[in-house]
N, C-alpha and C positions, 0 to 999 in steps of 0.2 A: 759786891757785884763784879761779874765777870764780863770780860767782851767773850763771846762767841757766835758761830757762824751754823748754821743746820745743812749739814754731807748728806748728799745720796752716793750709799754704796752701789755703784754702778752693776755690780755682779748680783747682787741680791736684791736691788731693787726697792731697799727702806732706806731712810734718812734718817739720821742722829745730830743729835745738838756736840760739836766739838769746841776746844778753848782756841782761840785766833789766837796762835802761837807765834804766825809766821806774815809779813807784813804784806801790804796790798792786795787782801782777801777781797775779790767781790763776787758777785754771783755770777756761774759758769764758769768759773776758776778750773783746774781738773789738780787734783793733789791727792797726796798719798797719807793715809789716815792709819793709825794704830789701834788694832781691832783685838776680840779676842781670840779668835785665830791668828795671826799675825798681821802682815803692814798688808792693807788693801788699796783699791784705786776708787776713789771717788771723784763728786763733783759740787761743789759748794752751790744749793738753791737757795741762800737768803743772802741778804744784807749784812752786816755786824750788828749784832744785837747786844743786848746786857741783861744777864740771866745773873739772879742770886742762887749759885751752886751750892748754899749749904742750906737751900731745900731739897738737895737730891740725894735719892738713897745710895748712888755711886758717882764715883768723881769723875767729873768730862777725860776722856782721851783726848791726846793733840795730832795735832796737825803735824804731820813731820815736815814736809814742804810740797811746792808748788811742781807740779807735773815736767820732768826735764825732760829734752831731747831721747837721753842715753834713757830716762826711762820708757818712754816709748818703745823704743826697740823691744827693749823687756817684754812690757808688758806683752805686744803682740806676739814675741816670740810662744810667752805664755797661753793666750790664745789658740795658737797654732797647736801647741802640745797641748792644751787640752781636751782639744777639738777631735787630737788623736787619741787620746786616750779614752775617749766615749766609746771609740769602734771596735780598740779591744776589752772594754769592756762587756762592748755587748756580746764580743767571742766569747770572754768566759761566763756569761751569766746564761750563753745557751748549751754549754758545755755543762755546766752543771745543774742544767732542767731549771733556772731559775723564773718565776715569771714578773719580769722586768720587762719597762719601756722605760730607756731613760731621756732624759728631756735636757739637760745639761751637764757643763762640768766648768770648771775655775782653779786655775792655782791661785794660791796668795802671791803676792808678789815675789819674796822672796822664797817660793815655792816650800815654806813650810807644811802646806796641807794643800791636799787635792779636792775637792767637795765636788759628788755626781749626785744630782737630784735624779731623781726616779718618780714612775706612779706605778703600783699593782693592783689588782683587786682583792689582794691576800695581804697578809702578816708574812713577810721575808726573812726565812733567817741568811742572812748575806755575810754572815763570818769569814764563808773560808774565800770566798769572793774577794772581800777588803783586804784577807792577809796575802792573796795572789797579787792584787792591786800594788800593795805597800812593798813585795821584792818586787815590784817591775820598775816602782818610779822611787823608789826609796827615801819617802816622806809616809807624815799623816795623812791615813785614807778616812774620809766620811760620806758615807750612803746615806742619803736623806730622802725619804721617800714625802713625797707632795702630795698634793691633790688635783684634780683636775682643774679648778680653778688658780692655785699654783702654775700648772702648765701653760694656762690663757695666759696669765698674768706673766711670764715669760717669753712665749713665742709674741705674742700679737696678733692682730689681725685687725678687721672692721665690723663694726657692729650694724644691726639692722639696722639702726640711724642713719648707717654715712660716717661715723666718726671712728676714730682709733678706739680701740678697746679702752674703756674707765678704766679694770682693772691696770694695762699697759701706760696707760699713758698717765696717771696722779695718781690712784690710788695705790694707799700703801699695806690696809688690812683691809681684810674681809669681815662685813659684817653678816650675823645671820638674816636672811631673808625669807619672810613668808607668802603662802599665796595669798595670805585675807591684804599682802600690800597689792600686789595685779586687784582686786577685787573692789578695791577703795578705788583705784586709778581706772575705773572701768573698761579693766583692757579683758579681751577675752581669755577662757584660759585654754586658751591652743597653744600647745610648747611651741609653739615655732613662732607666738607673739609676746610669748614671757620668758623664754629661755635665751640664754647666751649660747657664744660660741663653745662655750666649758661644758653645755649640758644642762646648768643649771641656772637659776630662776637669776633673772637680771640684777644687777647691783645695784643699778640708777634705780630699782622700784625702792631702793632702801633711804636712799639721801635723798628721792624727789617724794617723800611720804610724809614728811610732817608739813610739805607745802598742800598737799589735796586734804588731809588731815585738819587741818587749821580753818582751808576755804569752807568745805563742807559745811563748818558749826554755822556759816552766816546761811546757805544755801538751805533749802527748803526738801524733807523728802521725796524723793522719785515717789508716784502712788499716793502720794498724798493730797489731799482736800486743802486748799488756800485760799484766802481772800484778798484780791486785788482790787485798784482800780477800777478796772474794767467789768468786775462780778466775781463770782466765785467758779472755781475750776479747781480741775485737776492736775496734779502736776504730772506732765509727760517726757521730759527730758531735762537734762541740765547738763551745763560743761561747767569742771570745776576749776580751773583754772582762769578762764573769762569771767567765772560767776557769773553768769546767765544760766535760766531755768526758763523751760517751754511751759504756760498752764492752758489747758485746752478748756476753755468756757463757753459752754454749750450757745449761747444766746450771740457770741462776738466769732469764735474759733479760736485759733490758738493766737498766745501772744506771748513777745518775748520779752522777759524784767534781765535787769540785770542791776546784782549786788552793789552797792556804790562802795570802789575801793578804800575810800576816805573812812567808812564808816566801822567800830571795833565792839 
């Protein structure tokens, strides 16, 4: 067993299980991690854990140390230059007809590689692009092209909810999402009450799906014929999250049951 700590790569936006190399790790720490592209700038979001590493198909990277002063400077210098190298990027990517929007850029720390995400609606060939790139900053150039949802999941924003973007703010992958989940959650399907700010279909319909999922099996069909209490009716409504269902019986009017959460 291993002590180790779970990093978010602050540029990239995932987190990795690293070995606690270096002493007085706790969460929110800000340290410099060995990546493979070179040394990056994270942030330590766990505790210290004890992971058996020789269940894993590669061996943890460490921790090189804790976030100094003099790093700081760095790193924002870093920032600054990359922030300018997006602009003449986008000079050469219109000089050579290219169709690019680019959404980011990052050095590694010790400016071994430069990384510009992009999104197209095309396949890019951006060859002569990166070798124009690699004589101006004279490192490793990498063009990564995203997705729209990539881009949410970088810039930010607010969601119809009121909350920060899931994407932005925890989540670390994307899962696929379909519309039969809007359809269980009986949300309409007007894009503008199932779609994100990315365009596409909400994320939360994907992790809050096997909660309506589950409720439903105790919940009674919409349209269906049931026998209550009160007589027999029809079923005219239900929330699946309260579990409660409306039955409308002709002899009483409508009345409301509701699921007992105790019960499996």
């Amino acid at each position: 067993m291993e002590k180790v700590v779970r990093v978010k790569l602050i540029e990239q936006g995932t987190s990795y299980y690293y070995l606690a190399t270096v002493p007085k790790l706790q969460k929110n720490t800000e340290v410099l991690v060995e990546t493979e592209n070179g040394i990056n700038y994270g942030m330590v979001v766990s505790g210290i854990l004890e992971l058996d590493t020789s269940l894993l198909e590669k061996p943890l990277k460490k921790i090189i140390r804790v976030v100094t002063k003099k790093d700081r400077t760095i790193l924002e210098k870093n920032r600054v230059d990359a922030k300018k190298s997006l602009e003449v990027a986008k000079k050469l990517a219109i000089k050579e007809n290219l169709d690019i929007s680019f959404v980011d850029a990052y050095f590694t720390y010790n400016r071994e590689q430069l990384l510009l995400q992009f999104i197209s609606n095309n396949r890019v060939d951006f060859r002569s692009l990166a070798k124009a790139l690699a004589a101006k900053y004279k490192t490793r150039i990498e063009l990564r092209q995203i997705g729209v949802r990539d881009k949410a999941k970088k810039i930010g924003g607010i969601a119809n909810c009121g909350q920060q973007l899931c994407c932005n703010r925890f989540l670390e992958e994307f899962d696929s999402v379909s519309i039969n989940m809007a359809k269980n959650q009986n949300i309409a399907l007007n894009p503008s009450k199932i779609n994100g700010l990315c365009g596409r279909l909400l994320c939360c319909l994907k992790y809050e799906n096997s909660i309506y999922t589950e409720n439903r099996k105790e919940l009674p069909k919409l349209g269906s014929t049931i026998e209550v209490e009160e007589g027999e009716g029809k079923v005219v409504g239900i929330d699946v999250l309260k579990k409660t269902y409306i039955v409308d019986i002709p002899s009483v009017g409508q009345v409301v049951k509701t699921i007992d959460y105790g019960s499996n």
